[in-house]
MOPAC internal coordinates of N, CA, C and O (Angstrom, degrees):
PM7 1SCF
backbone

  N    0.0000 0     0.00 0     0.00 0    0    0    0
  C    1.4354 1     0.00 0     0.00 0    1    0    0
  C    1.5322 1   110.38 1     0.00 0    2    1    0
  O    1.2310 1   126.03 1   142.40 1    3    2    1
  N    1.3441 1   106.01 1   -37.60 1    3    2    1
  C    1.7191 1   106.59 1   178.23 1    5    3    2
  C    1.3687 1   111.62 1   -49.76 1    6    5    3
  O    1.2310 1   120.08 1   134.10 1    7    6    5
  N    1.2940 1   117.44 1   -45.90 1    7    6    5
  C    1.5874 1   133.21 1   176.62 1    9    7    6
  C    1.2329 1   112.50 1   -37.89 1   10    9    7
  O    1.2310 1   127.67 1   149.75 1   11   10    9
  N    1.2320 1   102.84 1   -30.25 1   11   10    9
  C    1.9529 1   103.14 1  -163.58 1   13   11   10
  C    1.8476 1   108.33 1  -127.11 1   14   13   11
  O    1.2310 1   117.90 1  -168.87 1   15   14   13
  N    1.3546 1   121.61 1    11.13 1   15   14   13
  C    1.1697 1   116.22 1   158.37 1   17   15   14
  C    1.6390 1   114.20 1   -92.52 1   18   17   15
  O    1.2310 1   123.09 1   -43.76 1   19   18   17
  N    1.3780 1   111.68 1   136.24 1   19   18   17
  C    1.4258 1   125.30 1   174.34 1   21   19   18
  C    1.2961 1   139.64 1   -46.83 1   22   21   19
  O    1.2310 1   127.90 1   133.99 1   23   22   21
  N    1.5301 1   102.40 1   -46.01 1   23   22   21
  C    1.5416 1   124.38 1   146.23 1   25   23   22
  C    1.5361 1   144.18 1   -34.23 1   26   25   23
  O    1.2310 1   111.88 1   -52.51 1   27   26   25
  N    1.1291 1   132.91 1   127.49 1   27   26   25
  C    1.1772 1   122.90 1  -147.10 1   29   27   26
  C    1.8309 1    90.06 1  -101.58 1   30   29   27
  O    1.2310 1   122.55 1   134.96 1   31   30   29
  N    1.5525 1   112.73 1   -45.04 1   31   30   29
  C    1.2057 1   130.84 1   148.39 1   33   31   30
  C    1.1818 1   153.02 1   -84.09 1   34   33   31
  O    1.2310 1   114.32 1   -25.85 1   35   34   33
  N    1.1030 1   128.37 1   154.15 1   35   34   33
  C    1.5762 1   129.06 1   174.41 1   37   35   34
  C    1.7541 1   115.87 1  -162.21 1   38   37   35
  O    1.2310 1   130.98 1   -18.13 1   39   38   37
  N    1.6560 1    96.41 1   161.87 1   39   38   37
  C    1.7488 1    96.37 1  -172.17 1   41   39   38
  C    1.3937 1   135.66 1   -74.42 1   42   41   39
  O    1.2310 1   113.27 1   -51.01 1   43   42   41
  N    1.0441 1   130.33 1   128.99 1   43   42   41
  C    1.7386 1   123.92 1  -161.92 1   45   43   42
  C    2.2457 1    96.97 1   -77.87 1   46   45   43
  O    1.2310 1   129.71 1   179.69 1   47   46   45
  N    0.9940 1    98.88 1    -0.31 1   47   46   45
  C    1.5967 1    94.88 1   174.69 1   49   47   46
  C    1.6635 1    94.08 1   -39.37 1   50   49   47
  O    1.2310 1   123.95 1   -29.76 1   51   50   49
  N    1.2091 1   110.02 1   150.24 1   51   50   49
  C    1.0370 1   128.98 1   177.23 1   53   51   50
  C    1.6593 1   106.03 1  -105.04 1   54   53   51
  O    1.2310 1   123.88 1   122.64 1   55   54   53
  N    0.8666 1   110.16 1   -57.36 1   55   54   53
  C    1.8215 1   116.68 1  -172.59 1   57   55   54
  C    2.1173 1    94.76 1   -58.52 1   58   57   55
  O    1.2310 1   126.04 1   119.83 1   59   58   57
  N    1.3523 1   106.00 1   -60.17 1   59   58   57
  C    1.9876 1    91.97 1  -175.73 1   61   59   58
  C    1.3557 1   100.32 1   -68.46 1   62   61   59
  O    1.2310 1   118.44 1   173.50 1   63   62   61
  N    1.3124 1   120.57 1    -6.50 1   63   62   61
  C    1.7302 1    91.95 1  -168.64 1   65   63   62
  C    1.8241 1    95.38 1   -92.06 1   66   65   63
  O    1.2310 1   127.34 1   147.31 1   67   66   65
  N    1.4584 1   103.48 1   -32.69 1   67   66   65
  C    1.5359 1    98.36 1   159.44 1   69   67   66
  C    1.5962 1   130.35 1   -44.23 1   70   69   67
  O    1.2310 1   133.66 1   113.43 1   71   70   69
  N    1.3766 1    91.19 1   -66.57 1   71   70   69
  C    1.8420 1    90.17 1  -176.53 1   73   71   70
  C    1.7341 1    97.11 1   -65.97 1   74   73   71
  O    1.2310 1   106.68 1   162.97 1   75   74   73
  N    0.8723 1   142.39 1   -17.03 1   75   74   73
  C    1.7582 1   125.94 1   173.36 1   77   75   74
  C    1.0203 1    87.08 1   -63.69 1   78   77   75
  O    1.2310 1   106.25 1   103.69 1   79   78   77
  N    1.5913 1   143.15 1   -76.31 1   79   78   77
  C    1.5935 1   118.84 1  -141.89 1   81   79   78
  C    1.1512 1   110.89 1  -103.12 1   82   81   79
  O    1.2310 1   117.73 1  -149.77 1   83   82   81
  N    1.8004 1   121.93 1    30.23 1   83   82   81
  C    1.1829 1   116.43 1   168.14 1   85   83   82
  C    1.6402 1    98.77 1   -83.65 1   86   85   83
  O    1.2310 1   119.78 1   146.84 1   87   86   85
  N    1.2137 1   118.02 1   -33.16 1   87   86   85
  C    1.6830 1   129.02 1   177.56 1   89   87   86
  C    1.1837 1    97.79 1   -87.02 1   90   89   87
  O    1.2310 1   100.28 1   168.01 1   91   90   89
  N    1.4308 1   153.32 1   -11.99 1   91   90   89
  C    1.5734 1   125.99 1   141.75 1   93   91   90
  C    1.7062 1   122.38 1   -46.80 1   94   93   91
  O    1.2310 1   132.40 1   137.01 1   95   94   93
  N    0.9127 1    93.66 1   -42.99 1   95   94   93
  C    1.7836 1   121.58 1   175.00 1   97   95   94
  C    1.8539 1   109.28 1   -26.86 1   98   97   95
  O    1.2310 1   127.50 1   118.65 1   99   98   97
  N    1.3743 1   103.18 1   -61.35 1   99   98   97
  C    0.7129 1   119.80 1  -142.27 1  101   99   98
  C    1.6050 1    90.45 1  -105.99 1  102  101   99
  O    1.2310 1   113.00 1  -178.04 1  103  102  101
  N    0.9661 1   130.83 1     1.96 1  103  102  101
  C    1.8102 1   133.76 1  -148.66 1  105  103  102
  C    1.6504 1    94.05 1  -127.93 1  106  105  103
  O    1.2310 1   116.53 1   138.19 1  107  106  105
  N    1.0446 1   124.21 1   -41.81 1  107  106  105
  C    1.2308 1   133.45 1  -151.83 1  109  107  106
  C    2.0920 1   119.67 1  -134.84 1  110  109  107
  O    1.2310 1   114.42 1   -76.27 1  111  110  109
  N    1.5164 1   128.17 1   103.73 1  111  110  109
  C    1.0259 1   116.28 1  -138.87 1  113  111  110
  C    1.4550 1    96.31 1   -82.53 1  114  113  111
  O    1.2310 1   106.75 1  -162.12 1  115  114  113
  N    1.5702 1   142.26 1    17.88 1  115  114  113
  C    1.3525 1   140.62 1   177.60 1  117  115  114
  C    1.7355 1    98.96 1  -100.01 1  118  117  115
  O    1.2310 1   117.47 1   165.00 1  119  118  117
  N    1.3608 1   122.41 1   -15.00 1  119  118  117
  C    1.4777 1   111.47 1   178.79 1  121  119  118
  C    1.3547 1   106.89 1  -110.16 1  122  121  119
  O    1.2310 1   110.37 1   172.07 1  123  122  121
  N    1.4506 1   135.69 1    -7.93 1  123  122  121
  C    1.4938 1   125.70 1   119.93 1  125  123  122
  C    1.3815 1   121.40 1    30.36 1  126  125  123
  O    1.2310 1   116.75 1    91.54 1  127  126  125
  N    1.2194 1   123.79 1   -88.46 1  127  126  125
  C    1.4606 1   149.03 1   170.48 1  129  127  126
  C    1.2910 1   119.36 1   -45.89 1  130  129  127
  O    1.2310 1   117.70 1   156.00 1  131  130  129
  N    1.7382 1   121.98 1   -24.00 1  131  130  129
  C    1.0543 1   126.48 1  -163.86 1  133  131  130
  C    1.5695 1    82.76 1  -112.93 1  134  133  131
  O    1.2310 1   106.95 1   144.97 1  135  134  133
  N    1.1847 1   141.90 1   -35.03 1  135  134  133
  C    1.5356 1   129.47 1   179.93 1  137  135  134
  C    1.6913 1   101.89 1   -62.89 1  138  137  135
  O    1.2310 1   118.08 1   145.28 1  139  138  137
  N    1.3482 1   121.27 1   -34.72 1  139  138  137
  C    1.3790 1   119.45 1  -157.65 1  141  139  138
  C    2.0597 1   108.14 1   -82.80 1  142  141  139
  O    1.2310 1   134.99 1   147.75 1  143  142  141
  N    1.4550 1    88.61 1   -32.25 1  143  142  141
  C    1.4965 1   107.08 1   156.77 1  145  143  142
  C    1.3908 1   136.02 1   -46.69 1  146  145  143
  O    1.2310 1   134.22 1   123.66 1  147  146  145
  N    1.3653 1    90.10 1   -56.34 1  147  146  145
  C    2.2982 1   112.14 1   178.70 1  149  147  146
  C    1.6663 1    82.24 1   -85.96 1  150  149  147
  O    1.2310 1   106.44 1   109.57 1  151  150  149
  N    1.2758 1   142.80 1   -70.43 1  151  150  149
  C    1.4861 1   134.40 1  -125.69 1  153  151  150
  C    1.4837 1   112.88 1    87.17 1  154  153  151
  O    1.2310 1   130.74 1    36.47 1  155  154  153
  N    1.4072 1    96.88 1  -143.53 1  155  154  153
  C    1.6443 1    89.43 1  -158.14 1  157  155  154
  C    1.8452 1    88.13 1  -118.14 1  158  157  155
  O    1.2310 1   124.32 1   174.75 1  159  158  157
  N    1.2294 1   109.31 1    -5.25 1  159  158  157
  C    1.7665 1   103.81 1   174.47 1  161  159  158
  C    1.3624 1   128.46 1   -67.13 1  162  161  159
  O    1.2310 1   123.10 1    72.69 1  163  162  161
  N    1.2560 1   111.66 1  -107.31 1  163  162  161
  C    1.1783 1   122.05 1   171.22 1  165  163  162
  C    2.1451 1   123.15 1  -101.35 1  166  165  163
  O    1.2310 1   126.56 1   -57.62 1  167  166  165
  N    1.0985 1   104.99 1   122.38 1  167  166  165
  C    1.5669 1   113.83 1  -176.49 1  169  167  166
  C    1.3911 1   100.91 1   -77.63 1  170  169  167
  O    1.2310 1   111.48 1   133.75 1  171  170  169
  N    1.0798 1   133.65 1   -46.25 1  171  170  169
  C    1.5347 1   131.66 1  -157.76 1  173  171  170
  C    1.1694 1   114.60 1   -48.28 1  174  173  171
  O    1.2310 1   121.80 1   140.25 1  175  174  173
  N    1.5390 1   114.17 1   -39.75 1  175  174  173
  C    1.5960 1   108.73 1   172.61 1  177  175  174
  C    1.5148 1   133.54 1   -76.10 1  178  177  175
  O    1.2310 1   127.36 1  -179.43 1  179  178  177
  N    1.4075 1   103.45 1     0.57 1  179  178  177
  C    1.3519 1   110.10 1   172.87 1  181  179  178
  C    1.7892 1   116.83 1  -100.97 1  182  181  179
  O    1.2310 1   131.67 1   142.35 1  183  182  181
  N    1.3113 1    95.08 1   -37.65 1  183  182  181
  C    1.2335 1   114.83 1   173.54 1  185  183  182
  C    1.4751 1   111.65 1   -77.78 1  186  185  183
  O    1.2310 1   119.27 1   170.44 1  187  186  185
  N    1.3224 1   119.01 1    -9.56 1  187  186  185
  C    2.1720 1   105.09 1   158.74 1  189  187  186
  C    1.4471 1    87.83 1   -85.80 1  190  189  187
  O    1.2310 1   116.23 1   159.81 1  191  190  189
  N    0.9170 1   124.77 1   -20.19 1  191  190  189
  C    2.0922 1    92.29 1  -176.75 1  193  191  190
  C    1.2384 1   120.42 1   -73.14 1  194  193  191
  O    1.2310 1   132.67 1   151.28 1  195  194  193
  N    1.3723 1    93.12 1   -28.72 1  195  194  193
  C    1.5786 1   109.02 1  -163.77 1  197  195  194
  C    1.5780 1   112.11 1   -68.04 1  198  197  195
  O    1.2310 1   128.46 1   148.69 1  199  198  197
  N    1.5845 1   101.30 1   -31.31 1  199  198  197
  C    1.5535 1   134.61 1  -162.27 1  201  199  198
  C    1.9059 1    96.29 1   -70.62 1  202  201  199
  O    1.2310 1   131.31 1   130.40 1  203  202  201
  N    1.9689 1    95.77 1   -49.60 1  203  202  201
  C    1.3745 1   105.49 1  -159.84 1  205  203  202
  C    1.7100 1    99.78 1   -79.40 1  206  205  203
  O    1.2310 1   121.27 1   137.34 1  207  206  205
  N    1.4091 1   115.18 1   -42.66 1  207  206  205
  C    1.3302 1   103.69 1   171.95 1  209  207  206
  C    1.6505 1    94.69 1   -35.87 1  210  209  207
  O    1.2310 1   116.11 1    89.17 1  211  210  209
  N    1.5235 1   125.00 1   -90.83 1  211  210  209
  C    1.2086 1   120.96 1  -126.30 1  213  211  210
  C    1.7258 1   107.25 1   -49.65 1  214  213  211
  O    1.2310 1   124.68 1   150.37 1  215  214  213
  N    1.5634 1   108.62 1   -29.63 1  215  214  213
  C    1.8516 1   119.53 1   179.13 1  217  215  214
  C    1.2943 1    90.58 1   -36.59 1  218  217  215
  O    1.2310 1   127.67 1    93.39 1  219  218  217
  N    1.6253 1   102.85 1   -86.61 1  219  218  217
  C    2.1391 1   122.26 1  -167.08 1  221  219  218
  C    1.4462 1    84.97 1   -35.87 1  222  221  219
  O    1.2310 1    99.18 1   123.09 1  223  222  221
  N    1.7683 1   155.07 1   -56.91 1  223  222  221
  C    1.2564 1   120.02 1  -158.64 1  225  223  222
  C    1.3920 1   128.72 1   -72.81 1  226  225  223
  O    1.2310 1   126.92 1   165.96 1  227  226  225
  N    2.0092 1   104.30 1   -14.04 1  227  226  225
  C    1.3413 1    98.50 1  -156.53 1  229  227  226
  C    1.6766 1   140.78 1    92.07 1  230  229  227
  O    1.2310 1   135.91 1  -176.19 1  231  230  229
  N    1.8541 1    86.80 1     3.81 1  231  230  229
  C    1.5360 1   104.61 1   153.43 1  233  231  230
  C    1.5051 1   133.79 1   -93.89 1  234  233  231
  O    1.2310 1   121.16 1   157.93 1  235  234  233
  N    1.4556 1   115.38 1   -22.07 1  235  234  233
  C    1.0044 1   120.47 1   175.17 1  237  235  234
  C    1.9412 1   103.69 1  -145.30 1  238  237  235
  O    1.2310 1   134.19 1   -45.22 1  239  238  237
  N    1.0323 1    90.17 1   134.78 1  239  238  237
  C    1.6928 1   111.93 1   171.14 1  241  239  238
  C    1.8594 1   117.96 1   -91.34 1  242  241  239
  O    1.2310 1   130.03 1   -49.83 1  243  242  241
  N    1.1264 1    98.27 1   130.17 1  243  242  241
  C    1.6435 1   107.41 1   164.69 1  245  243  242
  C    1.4368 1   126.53 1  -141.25 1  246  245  243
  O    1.2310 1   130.31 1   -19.82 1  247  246  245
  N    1.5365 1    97.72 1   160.18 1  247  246  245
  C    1.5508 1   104.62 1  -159.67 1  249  247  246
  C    1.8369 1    97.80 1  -133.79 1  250  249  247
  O    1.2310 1   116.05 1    11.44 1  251  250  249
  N    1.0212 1   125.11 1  -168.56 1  251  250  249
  C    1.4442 1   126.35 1   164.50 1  253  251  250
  C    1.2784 1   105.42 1   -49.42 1  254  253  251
  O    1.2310 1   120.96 1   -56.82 1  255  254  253
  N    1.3475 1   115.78 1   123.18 1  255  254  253
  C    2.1580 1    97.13 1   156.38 1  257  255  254
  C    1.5051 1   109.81 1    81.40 1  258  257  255
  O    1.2310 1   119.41 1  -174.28 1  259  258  257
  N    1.2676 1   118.72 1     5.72 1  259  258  257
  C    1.6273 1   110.33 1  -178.43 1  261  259  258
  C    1.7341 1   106.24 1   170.80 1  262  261  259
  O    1.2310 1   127.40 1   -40.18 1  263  262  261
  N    1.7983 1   103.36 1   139.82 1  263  262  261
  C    1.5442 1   103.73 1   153.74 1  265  263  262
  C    1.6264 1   115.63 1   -93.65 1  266  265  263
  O    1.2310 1   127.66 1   -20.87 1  267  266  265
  N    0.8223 1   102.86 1   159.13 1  267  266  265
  C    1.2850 1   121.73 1  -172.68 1  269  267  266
  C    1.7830 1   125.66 1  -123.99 1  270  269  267
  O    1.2310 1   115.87 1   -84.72 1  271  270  269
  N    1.4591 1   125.45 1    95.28 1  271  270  269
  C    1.2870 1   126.30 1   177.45 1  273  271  270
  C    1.5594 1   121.99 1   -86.34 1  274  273  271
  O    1.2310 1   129.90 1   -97.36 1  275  274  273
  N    1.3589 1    98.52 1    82.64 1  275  274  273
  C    1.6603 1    92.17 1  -170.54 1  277  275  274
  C    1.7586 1   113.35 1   -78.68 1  278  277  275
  O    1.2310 1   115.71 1   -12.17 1  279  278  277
  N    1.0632 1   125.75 1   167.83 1  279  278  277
  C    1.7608 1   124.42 1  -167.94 1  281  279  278
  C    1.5035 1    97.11 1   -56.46 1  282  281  279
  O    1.2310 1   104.36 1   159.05 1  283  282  281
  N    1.4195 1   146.46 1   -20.95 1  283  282  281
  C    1.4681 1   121.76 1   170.26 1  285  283  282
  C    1.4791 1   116.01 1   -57.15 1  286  285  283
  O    1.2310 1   125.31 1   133.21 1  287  286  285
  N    1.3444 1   107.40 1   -46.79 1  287  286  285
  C    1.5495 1   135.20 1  -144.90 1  289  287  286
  C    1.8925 1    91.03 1   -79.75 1  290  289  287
  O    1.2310 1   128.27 1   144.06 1  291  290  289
  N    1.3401 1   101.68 1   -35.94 1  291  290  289
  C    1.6149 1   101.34 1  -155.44 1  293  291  290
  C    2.0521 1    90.58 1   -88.64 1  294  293  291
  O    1.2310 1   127.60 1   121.73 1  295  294  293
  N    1.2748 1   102.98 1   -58.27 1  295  294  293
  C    1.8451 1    84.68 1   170.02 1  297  295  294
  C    1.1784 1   116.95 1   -64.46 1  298  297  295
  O    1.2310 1    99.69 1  -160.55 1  299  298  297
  N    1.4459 1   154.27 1    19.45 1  299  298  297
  C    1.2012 1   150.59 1   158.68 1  301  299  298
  C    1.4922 1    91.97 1   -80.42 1  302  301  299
  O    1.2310 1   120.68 1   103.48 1  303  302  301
  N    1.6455 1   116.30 1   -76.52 1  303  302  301
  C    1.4417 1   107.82 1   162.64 1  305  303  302
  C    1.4375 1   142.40 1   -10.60 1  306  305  303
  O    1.2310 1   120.46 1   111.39 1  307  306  305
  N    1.2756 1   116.72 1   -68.61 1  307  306  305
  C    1.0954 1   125.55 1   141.84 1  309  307  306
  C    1.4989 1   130.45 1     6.61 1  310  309  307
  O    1.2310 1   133.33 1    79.90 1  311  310  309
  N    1.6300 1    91.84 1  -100.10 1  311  310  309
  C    1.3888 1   116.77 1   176.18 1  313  311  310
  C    1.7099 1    94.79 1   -53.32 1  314  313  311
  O    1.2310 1   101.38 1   131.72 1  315  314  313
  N    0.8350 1   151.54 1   -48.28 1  315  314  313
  C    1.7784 1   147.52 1  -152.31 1  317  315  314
  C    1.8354 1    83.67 1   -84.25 1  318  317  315
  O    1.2310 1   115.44 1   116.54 1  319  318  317
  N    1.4145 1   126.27 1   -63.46 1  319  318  317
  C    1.5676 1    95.28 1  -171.64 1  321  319  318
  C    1.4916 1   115.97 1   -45.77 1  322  321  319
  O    1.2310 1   121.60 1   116.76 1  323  322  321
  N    1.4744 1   114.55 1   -63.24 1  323  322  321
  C    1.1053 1   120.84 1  -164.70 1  325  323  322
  C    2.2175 1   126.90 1   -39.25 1  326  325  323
  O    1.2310 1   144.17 1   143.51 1  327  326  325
  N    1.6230 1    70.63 1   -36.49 1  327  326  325
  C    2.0052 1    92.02 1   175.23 1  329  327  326
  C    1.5742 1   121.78 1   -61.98 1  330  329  327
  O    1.2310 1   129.44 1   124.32 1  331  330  329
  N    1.7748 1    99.42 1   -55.68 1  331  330  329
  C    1.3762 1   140.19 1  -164.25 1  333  331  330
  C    1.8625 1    99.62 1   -76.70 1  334  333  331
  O    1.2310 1   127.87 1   129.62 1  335  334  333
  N    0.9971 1   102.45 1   -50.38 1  335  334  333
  C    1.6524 1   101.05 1  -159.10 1  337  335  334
  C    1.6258 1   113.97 1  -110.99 1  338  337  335
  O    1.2310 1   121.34 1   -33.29 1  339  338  337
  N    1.6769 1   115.05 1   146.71 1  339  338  337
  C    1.2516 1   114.08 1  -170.81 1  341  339  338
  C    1.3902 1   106.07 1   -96.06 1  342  341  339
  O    1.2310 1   110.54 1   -28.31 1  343  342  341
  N    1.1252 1   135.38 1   151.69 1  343  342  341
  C    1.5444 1   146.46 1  -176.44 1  345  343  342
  C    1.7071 1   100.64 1   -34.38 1  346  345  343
  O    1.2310 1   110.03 1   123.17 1  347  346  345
  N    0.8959 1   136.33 1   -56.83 1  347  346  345
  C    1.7939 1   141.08 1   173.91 1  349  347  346
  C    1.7157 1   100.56 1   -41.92 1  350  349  347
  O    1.2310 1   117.35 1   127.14 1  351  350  349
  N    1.5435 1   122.65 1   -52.86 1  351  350  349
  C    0.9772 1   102.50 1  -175.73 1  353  351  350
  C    1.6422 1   114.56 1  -102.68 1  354  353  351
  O    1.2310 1   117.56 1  -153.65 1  355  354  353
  N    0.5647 1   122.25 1    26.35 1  355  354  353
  C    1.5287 1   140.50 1  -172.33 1  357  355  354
  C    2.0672 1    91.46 1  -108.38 1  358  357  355
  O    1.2310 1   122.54 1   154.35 1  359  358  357
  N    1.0985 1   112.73 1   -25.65 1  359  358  357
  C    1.0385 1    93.11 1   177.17 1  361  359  358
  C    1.8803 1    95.98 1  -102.29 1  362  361  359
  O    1.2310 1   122.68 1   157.18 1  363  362  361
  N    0.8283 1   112.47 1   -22.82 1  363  362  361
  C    1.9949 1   114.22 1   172.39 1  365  363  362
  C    1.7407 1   106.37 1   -46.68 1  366  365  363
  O    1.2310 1   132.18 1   129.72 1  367  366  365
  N    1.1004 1    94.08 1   -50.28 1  367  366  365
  C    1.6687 1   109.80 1   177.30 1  369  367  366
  C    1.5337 1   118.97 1   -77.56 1  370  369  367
  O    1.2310 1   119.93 1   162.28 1  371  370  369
  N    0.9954 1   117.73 1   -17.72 1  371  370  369
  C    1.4223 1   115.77 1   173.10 1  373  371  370
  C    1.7251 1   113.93 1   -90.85 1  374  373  371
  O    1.2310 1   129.32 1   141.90 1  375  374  373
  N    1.3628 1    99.64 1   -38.10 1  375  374  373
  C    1.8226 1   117.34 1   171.03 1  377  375  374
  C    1.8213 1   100.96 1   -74.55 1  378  377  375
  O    1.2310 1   128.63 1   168.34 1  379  378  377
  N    1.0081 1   100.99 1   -11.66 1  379  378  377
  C    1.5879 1    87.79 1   179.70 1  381  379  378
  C    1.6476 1   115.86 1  -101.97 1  382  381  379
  O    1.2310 1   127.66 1  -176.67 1  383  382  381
  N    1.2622 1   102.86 1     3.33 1  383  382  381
  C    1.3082 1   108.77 1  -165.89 1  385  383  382
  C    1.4632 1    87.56 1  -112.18 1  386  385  383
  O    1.2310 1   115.30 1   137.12 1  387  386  385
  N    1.3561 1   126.52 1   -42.88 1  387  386  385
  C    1.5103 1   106.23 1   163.87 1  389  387  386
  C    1.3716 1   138.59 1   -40.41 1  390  389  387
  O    1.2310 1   130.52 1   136.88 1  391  390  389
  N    1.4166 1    97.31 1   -43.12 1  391  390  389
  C    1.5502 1   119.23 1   179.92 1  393  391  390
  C    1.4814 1    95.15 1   -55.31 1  394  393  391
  O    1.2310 1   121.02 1    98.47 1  395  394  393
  N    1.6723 1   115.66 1   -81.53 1  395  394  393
  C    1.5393 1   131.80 1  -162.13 1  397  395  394
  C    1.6140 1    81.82 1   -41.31 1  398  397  395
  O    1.2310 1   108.29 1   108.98 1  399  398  397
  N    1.0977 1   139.49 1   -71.02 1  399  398  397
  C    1.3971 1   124.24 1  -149.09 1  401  399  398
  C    1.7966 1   123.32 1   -56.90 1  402  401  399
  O    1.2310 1   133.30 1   144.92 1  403  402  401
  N    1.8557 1    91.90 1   -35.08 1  403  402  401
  C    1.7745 1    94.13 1   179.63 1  405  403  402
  C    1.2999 1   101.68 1   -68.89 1  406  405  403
  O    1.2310 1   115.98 1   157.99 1  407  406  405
  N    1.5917 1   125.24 1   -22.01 1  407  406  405
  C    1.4748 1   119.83 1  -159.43 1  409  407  406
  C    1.3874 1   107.47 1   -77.08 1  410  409  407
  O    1.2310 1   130.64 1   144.61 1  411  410  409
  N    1.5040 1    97.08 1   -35.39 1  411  410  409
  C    1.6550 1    98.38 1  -168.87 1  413  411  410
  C    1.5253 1   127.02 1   -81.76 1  414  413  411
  O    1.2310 1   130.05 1   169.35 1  415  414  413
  N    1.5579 1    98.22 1   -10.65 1  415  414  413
  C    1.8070 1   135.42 1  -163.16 1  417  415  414
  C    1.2048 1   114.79 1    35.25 1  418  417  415
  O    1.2310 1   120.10 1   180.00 1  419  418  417

């Protein structure tokens, strides 16, 4: 999904970045898995791991107050949807990145 949002940035809030992909969850049948994961409470705590994995890999960068996808981070992305994912979810991830983006404005 990083691959396909426009934004170079976004907010490390924990609580909106939760409720955004608690309504990805539910919108899109590849984040499915991630509602059944969190439940129906709170996302935020599943979604900083998920966040911090991607830091420790070197897909996404963070600082105080924000991640950050700079052009290394975002063609690594890239290349990993394109490898990783089949056309069905490649479009889950592209619709989900719309969403995350109106949510986050």
């Amino acid at each position: 999904m990083l691959a396909s949002i426009q934004r170079d940035t976004f907010t490390d809030d924990r609580q909106r970045l939760g409720e955004a992909f608690k309504g990805l969850a539910h919108q899109a049948p590849l984040f499915a898995p991630f509602a059944a994961l969190a439940g129906e409470a709170d996302f935020s705590g599943v979604l900083e791991g998920a966040l911090q994995t991607l830091v420790g890999d070197g897909h996404l960068e963070h600082e105080p107050g924000l991640y950050s996808l700079p052009a290394p981070c975002r063609a690594r992305c890239i290349t990993s949807k394109r490898t990783l994912f089949n056309a069905g979810h490649i479009q889950d991830l592209e619709k989900g990145a719309r969403i995350l983006e109106a949510e986050l404005g």
